[in-house]
Backbone and ligand atoms as CSV (ligand in chain L), in Angstrom:
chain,resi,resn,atom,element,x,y,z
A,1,UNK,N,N,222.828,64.927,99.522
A,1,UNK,CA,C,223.605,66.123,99.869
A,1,UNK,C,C,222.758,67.088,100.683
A,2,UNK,N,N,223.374,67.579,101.726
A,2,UNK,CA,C,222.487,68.482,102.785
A,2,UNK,C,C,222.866,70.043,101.766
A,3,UNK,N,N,221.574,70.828,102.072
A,3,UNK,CA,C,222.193,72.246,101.279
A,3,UNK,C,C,222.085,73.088,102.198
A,4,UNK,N,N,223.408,73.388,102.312
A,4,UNK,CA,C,224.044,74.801,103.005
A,4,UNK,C,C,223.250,76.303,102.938
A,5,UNK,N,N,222.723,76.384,104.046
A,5,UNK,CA,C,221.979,77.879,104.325
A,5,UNK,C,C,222.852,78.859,104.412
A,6,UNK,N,N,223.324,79.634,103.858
A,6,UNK,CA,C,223.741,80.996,104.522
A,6,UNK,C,C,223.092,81.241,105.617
A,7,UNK,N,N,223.389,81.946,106.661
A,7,UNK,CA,C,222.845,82.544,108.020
A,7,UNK,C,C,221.405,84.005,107.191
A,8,UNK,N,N,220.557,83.855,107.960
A,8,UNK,CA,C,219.397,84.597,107.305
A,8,UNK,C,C,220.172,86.152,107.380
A,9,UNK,N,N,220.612,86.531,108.272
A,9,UNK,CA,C,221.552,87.538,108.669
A,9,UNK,C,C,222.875,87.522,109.191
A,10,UNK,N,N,223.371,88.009,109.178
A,10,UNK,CA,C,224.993,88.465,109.750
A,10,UNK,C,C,225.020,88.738,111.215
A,11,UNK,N,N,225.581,87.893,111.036
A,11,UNK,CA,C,225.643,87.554,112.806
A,11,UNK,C,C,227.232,88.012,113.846
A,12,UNK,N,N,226.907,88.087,114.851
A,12,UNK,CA,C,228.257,88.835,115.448
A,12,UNK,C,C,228.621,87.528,116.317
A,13,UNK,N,N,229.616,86.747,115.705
A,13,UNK,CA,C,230.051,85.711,115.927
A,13,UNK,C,C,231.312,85.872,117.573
A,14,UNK,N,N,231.422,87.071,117.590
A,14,UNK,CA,C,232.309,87.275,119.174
A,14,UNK,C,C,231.215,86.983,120.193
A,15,UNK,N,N,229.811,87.503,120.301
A,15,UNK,CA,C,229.191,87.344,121.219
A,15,UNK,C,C,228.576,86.171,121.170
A,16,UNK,N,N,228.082,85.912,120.464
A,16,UNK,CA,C,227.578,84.184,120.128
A,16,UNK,C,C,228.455,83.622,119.245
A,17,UNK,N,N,229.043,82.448,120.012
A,17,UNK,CA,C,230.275,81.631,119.005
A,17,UNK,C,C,229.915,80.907,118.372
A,18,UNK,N,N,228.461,80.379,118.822
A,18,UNK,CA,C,228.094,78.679,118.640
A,18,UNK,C,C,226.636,78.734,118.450
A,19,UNK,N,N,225.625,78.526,117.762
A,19,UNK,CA,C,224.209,78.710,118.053
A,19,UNK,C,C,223.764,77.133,116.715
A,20,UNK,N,N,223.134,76.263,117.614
A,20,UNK,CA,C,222.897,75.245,116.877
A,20,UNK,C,C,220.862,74.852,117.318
A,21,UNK,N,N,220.215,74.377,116.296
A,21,UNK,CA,C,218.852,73.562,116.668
A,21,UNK,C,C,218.989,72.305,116.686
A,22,UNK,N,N,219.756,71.729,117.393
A,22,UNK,CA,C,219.852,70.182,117.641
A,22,UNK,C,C,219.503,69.602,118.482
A,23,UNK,N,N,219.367,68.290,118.633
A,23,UNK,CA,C,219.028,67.309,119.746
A,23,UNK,C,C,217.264,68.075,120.425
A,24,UNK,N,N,216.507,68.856,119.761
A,24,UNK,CA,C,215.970,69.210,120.564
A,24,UNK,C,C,215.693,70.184,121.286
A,25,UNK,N,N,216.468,71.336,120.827
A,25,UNK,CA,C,216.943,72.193,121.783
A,25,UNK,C,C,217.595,73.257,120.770
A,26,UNK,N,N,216.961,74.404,120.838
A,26,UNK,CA,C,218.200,75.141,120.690
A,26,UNK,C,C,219.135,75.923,121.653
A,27,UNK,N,N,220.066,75.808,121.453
A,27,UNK,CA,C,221.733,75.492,122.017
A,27,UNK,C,C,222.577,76.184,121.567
A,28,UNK,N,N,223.274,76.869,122.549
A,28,UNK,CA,C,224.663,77.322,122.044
A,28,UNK,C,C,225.253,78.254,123.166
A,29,UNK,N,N,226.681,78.808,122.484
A,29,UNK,CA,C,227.649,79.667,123.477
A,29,UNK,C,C,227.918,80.639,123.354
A,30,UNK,N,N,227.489,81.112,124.806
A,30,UNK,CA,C,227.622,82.868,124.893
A,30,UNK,C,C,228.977,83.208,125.725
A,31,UNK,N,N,229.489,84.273,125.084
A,31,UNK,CA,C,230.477,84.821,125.639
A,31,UNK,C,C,230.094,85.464,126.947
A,32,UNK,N,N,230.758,85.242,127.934
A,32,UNK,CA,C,230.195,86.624,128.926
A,32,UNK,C,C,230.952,87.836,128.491
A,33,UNK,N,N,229.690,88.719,129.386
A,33,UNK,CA,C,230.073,90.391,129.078
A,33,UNK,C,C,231.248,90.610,129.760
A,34,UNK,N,N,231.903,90.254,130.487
A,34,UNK,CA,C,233.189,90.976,131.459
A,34,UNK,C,C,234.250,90.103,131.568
A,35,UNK,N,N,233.934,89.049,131.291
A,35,UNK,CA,C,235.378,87.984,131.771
A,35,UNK,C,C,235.464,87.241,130.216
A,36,UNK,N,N,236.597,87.330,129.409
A,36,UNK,CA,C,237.061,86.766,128.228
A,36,UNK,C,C,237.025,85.892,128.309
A,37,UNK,N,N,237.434,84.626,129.844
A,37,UNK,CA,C,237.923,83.537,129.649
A,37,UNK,C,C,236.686,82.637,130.013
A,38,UNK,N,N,235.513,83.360,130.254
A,38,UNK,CA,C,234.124,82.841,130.644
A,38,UNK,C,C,233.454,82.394,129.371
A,39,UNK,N,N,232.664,81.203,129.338
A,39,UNK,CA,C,231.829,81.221,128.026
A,39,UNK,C,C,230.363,81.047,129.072
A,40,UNK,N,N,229.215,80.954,128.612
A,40,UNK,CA,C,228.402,80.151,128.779
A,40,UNK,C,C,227.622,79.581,128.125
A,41,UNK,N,N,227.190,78.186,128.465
A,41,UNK,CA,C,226.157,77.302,127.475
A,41,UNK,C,C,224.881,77.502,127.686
A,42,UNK,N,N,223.671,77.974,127.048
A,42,UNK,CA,C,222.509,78.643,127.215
A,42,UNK,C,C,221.683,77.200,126.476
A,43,UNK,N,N,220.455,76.630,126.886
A,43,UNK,CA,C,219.507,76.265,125.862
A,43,UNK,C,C,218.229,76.392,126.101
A,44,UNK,N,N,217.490,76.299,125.214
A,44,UNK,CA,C,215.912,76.093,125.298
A,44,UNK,C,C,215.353,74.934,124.693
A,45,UNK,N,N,214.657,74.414,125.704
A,45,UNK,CA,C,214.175,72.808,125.189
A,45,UNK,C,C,212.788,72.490,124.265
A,46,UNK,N,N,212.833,72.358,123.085
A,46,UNK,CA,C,211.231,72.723,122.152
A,46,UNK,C,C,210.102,71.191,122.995
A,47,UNK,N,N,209.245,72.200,122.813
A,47,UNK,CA,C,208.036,72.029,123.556
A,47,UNK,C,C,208.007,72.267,124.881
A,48,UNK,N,N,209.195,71.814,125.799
A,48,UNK,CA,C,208.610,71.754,127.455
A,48,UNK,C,C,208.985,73.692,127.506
A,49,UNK,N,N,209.626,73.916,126.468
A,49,UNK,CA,C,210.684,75.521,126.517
A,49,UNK,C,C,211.285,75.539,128.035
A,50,UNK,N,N,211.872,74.293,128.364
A,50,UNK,CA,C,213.044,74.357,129.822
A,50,UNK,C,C,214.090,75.005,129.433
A,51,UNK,N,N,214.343,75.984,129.955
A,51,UNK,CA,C,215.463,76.617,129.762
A,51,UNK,C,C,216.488,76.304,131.057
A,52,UNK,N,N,217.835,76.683,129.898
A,52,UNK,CA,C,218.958,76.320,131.343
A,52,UNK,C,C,220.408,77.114,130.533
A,53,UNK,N,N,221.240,77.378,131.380
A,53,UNK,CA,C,222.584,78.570,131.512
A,53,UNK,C,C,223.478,77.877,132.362
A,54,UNK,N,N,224.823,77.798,132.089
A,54,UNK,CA,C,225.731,77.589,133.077
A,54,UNK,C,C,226.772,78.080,132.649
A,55,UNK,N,N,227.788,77.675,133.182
A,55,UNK,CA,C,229.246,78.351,132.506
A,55,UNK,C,C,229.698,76.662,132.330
A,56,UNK,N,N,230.917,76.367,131.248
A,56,UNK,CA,C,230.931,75.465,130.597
A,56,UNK,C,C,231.735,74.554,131.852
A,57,UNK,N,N,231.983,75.181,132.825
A,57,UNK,CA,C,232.625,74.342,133.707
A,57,UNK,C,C,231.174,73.867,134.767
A,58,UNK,N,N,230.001,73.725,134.679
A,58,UNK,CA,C,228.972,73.535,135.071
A,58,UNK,C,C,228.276,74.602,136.404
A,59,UNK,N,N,228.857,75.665,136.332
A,59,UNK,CA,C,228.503,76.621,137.391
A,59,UNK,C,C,227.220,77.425,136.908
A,60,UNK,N,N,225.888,77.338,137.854
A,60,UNK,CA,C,224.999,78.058,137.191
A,60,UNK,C,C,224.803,79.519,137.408
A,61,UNK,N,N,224.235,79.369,136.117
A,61,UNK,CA,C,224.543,81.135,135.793
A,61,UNK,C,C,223.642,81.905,136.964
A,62,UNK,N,N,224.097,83.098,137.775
A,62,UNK,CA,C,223.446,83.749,138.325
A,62,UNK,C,C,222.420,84.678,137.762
A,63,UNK,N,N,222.182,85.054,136.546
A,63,UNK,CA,C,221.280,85.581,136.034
A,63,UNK,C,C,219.936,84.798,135.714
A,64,UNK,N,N,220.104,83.940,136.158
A,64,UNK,CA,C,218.895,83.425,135.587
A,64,UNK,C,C,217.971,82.719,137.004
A,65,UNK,N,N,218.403,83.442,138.224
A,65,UNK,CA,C,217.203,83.148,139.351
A,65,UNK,C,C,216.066,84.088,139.405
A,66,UNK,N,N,217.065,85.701,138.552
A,66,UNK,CA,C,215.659,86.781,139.279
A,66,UNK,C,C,214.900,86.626,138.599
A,67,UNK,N,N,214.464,86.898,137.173
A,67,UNK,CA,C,213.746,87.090,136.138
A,67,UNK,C,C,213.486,86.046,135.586
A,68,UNK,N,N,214.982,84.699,135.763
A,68,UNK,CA,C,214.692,83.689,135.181
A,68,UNK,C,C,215.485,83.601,133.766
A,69,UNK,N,N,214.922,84.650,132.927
A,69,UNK,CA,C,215.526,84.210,131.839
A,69,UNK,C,C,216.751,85.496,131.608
A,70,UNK,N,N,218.190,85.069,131.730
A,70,UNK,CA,C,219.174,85.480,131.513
A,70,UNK,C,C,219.389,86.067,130.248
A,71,UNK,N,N,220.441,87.334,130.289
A,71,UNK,CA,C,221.111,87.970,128.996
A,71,UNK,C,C,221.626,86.993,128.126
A,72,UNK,N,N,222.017,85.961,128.212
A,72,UNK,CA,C,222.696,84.678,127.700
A,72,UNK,C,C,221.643,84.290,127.004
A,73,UNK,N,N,220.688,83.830,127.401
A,73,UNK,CA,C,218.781,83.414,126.461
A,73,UNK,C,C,218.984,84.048,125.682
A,74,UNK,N,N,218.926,85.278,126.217
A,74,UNK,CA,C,218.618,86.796,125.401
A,74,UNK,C,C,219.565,86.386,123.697
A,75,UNK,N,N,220.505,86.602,124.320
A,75,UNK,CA,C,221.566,86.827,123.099
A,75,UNK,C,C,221.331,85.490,122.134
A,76,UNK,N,N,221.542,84.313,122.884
A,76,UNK,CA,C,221.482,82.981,122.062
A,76,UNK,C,C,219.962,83.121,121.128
A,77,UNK,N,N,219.096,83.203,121.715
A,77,UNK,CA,C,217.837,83.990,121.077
A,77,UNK,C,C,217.715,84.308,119.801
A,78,UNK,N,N,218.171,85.802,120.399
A,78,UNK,CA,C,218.424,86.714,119.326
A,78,UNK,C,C,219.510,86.221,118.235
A,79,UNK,N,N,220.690,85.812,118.536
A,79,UNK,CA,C,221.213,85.065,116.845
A,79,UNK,C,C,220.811,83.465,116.485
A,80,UNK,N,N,220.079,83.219,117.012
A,80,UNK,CA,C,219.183,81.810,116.636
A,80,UNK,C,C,218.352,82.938,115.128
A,81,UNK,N,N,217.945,83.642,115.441
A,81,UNK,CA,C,216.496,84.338,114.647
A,81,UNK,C,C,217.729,85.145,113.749
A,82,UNK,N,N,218.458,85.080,113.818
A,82,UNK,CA,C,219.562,85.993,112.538
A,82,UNK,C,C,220.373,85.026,111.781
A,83,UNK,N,N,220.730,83.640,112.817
A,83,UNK,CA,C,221.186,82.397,111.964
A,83,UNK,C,C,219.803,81.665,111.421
A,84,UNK,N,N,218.558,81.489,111.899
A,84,UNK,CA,C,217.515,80.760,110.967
A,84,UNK,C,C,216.569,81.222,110.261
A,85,UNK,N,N,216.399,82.467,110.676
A,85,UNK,CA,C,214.785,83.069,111.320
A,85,UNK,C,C,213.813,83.068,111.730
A,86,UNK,N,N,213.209,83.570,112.511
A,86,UNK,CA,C,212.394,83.772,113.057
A,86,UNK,C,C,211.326,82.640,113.125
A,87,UNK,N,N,210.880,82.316,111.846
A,87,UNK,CA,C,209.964,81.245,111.901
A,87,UNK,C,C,210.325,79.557,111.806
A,88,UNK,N,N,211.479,79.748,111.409
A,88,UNK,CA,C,212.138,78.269,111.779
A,88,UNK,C,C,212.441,77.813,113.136
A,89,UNK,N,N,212.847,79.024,113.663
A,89,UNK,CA,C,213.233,79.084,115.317
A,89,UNK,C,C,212.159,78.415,116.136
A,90,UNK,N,N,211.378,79.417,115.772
A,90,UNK,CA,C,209.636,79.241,116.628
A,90,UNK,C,C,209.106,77.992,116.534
A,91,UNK,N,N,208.950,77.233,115.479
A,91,UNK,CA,C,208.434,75.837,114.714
A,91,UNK,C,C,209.194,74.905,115.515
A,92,UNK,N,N,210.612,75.025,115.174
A,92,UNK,CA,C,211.522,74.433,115.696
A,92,UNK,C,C,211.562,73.981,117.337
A,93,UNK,N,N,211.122,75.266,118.294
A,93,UNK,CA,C,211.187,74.834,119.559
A,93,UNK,C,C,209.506,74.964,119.963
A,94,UNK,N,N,208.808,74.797,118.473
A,94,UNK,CA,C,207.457,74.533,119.013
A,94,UNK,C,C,206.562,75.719,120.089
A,95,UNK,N,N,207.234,77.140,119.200
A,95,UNK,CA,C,206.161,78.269,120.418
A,95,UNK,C,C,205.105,78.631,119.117
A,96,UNK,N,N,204.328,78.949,119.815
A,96,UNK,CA,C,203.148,79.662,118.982
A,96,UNK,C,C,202.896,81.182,118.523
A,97,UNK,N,N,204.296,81.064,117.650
A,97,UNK,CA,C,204.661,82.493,117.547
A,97,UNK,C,C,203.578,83.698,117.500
A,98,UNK,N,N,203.434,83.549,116.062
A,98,UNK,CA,C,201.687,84.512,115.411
A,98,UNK,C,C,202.345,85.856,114.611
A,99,UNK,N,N,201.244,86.055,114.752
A,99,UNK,CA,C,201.870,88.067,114.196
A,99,UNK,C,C,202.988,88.941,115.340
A,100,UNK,N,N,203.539,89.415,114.712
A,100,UNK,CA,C,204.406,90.586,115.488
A,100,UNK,C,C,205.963,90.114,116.374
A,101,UNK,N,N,205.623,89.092,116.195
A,101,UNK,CA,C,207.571,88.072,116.823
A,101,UNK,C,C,208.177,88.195,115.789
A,102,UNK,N,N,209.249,89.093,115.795
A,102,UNK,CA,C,210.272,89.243,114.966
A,102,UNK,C,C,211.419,89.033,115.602
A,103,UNK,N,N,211.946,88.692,117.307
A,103,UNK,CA,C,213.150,88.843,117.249
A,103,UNK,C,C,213.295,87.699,118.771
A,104,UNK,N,N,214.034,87.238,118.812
A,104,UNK,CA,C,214.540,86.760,119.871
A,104,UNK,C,C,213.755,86.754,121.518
A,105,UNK,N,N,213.825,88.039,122.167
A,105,UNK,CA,C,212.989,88.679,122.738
A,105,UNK,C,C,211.583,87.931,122.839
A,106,UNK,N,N,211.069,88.569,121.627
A,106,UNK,CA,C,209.194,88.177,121.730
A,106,UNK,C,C,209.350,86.391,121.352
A,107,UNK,N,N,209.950,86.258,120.888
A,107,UNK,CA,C,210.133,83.975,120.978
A,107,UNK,C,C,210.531,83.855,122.453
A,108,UNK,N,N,211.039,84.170,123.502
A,108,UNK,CA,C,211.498,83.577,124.941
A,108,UNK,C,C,209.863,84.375,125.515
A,109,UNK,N,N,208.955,85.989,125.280
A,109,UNK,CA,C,208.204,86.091,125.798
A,109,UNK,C,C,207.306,85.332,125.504
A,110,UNK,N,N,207.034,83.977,124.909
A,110,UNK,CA,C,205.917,83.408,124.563
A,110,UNK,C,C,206.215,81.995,125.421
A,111,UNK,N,N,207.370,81.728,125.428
A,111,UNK,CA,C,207.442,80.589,126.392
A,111,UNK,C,C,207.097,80.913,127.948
A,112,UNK,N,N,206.744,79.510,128.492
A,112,UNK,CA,C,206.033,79.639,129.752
A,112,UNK,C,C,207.657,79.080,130.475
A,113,UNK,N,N,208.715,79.903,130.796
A,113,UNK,CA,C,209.819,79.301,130.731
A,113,UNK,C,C,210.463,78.764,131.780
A,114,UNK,N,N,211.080,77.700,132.550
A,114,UNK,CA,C,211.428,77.287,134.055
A,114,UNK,C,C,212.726,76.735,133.606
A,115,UNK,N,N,213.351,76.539,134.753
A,115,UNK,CA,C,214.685,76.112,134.701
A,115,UNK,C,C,214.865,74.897,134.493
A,116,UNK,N,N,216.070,74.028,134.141
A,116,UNK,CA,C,215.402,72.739,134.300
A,116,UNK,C,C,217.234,72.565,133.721
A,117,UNK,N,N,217.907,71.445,134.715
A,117,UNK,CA,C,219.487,71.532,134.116
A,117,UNK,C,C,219.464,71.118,132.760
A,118,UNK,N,N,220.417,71.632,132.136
A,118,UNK,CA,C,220.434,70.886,130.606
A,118,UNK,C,C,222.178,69.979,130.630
A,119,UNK,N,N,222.523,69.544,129.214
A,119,UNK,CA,C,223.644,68.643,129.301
A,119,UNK,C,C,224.443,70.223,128.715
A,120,UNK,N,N,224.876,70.966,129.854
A,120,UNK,CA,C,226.168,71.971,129.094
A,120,UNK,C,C,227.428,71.488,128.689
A,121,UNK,N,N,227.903,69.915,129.314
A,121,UNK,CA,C,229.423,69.348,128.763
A,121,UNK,C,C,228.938,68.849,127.444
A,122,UNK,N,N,227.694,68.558,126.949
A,122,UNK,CA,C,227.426,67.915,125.366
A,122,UNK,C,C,227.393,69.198,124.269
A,123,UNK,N,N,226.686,70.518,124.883
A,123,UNK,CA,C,226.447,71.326,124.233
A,123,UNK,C,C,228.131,72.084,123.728
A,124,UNK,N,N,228.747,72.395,124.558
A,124,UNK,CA,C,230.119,72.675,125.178
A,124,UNK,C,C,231.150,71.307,123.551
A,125,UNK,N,N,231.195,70.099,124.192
A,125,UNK,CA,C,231.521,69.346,123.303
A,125,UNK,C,C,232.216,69.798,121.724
A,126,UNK,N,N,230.170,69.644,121.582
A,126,UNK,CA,C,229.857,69.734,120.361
A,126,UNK,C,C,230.446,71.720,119.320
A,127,UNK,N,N,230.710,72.451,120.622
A,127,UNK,CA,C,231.086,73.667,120.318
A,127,UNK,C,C,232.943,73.676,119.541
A,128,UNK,N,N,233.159,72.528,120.457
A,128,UNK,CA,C,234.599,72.648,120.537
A,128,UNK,C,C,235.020,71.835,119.285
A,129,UNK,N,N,233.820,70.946,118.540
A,129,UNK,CA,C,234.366,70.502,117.700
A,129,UNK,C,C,234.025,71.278,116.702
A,130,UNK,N,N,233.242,71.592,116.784
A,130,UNK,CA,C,232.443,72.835,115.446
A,130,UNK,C,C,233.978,73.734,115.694
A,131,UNK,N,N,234.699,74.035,116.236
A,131,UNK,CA,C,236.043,74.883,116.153
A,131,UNK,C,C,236.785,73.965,115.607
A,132,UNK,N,N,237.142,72.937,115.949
A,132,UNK,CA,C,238.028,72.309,115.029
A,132,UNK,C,C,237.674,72.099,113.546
A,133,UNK,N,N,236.886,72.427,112.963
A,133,UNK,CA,C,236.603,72.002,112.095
A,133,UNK,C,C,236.809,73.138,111.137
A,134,UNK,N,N,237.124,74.150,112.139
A,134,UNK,CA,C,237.628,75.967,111.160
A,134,UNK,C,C,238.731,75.563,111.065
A,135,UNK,N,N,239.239,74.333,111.318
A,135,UNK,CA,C,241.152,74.140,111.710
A,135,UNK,C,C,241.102,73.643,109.896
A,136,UNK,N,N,240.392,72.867,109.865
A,136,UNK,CA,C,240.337,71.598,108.517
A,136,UNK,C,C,240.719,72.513,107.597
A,137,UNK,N,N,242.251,72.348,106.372
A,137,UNK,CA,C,242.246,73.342,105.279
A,137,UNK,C,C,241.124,73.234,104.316
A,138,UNK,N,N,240.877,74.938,104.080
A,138,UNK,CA,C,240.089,74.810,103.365
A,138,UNK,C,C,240.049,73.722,101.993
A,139,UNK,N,N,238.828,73.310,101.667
A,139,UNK,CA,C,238.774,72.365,100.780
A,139,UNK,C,C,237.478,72.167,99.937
A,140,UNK,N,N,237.340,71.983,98.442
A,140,UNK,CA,C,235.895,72.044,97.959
A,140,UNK,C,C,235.220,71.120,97.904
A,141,UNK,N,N,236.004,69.281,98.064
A,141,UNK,CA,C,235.697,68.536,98.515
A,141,UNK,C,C,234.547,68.043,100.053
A,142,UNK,N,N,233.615,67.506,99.497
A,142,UNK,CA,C,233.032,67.330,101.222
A,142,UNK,C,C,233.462,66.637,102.085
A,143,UNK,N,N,233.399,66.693,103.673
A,143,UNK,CA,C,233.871,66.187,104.671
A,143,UNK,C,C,232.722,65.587,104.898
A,144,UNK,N,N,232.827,64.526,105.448
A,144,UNK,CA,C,232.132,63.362,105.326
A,144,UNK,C,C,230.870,63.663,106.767
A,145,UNK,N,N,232.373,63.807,107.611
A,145,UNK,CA,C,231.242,63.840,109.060
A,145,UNK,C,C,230.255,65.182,109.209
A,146,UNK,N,N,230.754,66.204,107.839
A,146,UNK,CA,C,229.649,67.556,108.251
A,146,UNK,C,C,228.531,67.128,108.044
A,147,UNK,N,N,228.383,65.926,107.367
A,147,UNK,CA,C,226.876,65.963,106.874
A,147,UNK,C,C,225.983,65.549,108.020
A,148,UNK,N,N,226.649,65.422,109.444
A,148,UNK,CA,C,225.568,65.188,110.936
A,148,UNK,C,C,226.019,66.432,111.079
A,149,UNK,N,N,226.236,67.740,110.822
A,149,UNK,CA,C,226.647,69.188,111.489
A,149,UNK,C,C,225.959,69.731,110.615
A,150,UNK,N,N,224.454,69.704,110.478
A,150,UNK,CA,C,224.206,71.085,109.243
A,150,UNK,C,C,224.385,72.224,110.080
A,151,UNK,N,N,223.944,72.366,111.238
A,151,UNK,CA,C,223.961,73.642,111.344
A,151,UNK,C,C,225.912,74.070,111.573
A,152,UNK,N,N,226.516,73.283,111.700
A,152,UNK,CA,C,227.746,73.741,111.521
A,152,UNK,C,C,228.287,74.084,109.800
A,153,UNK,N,N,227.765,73.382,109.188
A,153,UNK,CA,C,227.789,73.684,107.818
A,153,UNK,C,C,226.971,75.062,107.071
A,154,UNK,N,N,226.068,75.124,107.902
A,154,UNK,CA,C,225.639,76.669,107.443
A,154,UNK,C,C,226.265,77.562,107.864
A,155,UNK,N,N,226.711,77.468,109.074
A,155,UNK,CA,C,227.695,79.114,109.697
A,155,UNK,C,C,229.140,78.894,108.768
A,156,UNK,N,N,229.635,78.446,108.263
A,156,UNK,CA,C,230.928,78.002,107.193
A,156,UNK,C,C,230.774,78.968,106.223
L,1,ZN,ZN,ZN,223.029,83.070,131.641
């Protein structure tokens, strides 16, 4: 039996819908700030820390040529470290956190970070089924296939 984490904190599930450490990567979907019908898929790749942004229809994100690392990082980031914390995050994508990284923010300033495309239709996918699965009536019984979704089983 996998055991269900509560989220380390309370998370604002409108702006980040989706925030998973899988395949490698942590992954997930950001709402954009101005257009409702926009999502985008943000990840960071542990160890190489390749980061990559698009919108789920594969258009890349314009925020992320000047500075590089986009409000979308930012945010996915920041509720990665409120869904795991902080030090699972870091371990997880392999940065060398140390003293004083508490938030989202100081984990992307430690990566040496470059672009690099990621799979946004897998990440995307995997979002859309993690929604269906809010469809399933509730039940105290386990579902068989959550047990490959922990991290969908912890945001539940
Ligand atoms: Zn972005």
């Amino acid at each position: 039996m996998l055991r269900v984490a509560p989220p380390a904190r309370a998370r604002k599930l409108a702006k980040v819908p989706f925030v998973e450490l899988a395949d490698g990567r942590l992954q997930g979907v950001v709402s954009s700030g101005s257009d409702v019908e926009r999502v985008y898929v943000s990840s960071v790749t542990a160890g190489s820390h390749a980061v990559n942004c698009s919108t789920n229809n594969n258009r890349p994100c314009g925020g992320l040529r000047g500075s590089l690392l986009c409000k979308h990082l930012h945010a996915l980031a920041d509720e990665a470290v409120l869904q795991y914390g902080v030090e699972q995050v870091a371990r997880y994508l392999r940065i060398d956190a140390g003293d004083g990284v508490d938030s989202g923010a100081d984990l992307l300033a430690r990566t040496d970070a470059r672009h690099e495309p990621g799979p946004a239709a897998v990440v995307f996918s995997r979002f859309l089924r993690h929604l269906a699965y809010l469809e399933v009536p509730p039940s105290a019984a386990p579902v068989p296939e959550l047990h490959w979704f922990p991290a969908t089983a912890a945001v539940r």
